[in-house]
C-alpha positions, 0 to 999 in steps of 0.5 A: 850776329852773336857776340864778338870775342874780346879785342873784335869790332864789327868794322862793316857789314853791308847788307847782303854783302860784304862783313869786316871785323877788325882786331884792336883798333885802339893799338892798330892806329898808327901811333902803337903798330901800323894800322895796315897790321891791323887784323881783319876778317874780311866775309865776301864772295868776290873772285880770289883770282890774282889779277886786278879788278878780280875781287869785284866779280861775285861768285856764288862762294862766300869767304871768311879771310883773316888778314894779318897784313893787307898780303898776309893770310892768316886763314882762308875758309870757303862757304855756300852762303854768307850766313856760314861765313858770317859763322866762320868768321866769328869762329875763325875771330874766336880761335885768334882770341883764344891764341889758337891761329899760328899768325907766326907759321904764315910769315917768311920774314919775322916780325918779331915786335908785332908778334910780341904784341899779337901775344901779349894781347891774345894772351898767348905763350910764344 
């Protein structure tokens, strides 16, 4: 694994399975922002269908999905192999660092607080 950019832990990696990056943990933990506001890119190659049980059903498509919220996708990329989607996650962890993902264009509702914050520790321009 290459370095993770700034603000970017490796929160888990299964072997062979499943990866999780998580933003800030330090300001996702209940006493600043909601820790369930936390950003996360989840690697994986379970089912996206939408009907329970789904994700537990292993394909031979690897995801790197970034979260805003456990129902808010920020970004949604496929891969033939996790290696790829392990790159695409770093990537998609570098473009959020570099203030490059639009997290405001996926909500309907804004949240303008937490957007606030998103800016002021990506160092992005509202």
């Amino acid at each position: 694994m290459t370095d993770l950019p700034d603000g970017w832990t490796l929160w888990n990696d299964e072997h062979e399975g499943r990866r999780i990056l998580a933003y800030r943990p330090d300001v996702f933990n209940e006493s600043s922002f909601p820790a369930e506001c936390m950003p996360t890119i989840f690697v994986w190659n379970g089912s996206r269908a939408k009907r329970p049980g789904a994700t537990q059903i292993r394909t031979e498509t690897w995801h790197a999905v970034l979260y805003l919220e456990p129902e808010i996708e920020a970004v949604v990329e496929e891969f033939d192999s996790r290696e790829a989607a392990v790159e695409g996650a770093e990537d998609i962890a570098q473009r959020f660092a570099d203030g490059e993902i639009d997290y405001r264009g996926v909500y309907q509702i804004p949240r303008e607080d937490y957007f606030d914050k998103l800016d002021e520790l990506t160092g992005r321009e509202p």
